[in-house]
Structures are given as C-alpha cells and as structure tokens.
N, C-alpha and C positions, 0 to 999 in steps of 0.2 A: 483079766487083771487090769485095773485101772490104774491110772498113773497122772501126776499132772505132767510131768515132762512124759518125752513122749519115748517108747522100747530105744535099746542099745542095739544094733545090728552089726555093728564091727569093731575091733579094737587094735589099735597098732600100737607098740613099744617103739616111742622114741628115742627116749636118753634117759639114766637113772630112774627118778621113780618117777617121771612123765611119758603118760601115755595121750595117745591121739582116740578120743572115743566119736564115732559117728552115731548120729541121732536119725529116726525113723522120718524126721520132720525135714531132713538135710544136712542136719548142722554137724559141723565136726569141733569137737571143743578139745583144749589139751588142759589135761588135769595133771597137778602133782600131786597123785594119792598120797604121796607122804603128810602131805596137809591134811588130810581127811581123817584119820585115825591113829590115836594113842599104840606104838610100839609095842602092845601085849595082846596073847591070847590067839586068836587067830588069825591079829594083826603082830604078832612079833618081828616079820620080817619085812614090815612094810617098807625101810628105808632101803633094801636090797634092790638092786638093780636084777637081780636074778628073779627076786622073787616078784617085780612088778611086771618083768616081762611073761607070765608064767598064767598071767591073766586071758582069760578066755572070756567069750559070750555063751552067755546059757540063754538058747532061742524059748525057755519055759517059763523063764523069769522077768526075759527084756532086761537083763544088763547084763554086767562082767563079773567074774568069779573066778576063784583062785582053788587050788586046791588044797587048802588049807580048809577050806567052808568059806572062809573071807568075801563078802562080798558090799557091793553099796547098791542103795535104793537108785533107780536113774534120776530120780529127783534130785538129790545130793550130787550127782556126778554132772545133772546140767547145771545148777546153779552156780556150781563151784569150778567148772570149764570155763576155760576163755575161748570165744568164738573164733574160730582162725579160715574159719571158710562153710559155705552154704554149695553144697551136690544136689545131684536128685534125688529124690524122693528112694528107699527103700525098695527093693520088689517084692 
C-alpha cells in the first residue's frame, strides 16, 4: 500500500481527543481528531475522550482505527499533526 506519508506504528492517548501518533519516518505528531471529522456516522463519538482513547493501530493498513470502523488515511493524520519530536526509525 502506498502512502505519501509514511505507516502509523504506534498510537498514544493523551488528553480528550488528542492523541500522540508515531510515524514509521520517526516523527511523533499530536492530533486533535476532533478536528478531523464531522460528529456522525462512525465519527459520532469523535468528541469523547473515551472513544479517542479507544483508538488502535491496524499494522494492515498503516494507521489507527477505532472500533467503530472509524479510521483516517496516515496522510490526513500527518499533515494535520504538529511535530512534537523525531525517534528512531520503526523496526
């Protein structure tokens, strides 16, 4: 699967609906999904704190995912993170 940003390989809940998402490239960005999608559908509970920590990695897809189906492209999830630190590389 090809991607311009590059796979999601880990995901941390920080606070409300900001998560810490780590990139395969190093980079760790923190997103407020809440920004990223309209309140419906199998974003209804996006403003929950419950439901953003609830967020996993799917290692088939290269990003995170909810169990709702909810998920985002890693494209959308890097452009829209703020850089907050550069790690190693993925293993």
């Amino acid at each position: 699967m090809n991607h311009m940003a590059p796979d999601v390989f880990k995901v941390r809940h920080l606070h409300g609906t900001v998560l810490e998402v780590c990139f395969a490239d190093g980079c760790r960005r923190e997103i407020d999904v809440a920004e990223l999608a309209e309140a419906h559908g199998v974003f209804a509970d996006i403003r929950s704190a419950d439901f953003v920590a609830a967020a996993r990695v799917n290692p088939d897809t290269g990003t995170i995912e909810w169990p709702s189906g909810a998920d985002f492209s890693p494209d959308v999830l890097y452009q829209a993170g703020k850089l907050v630190g550069r790690d190693g590389l993925a293993a």
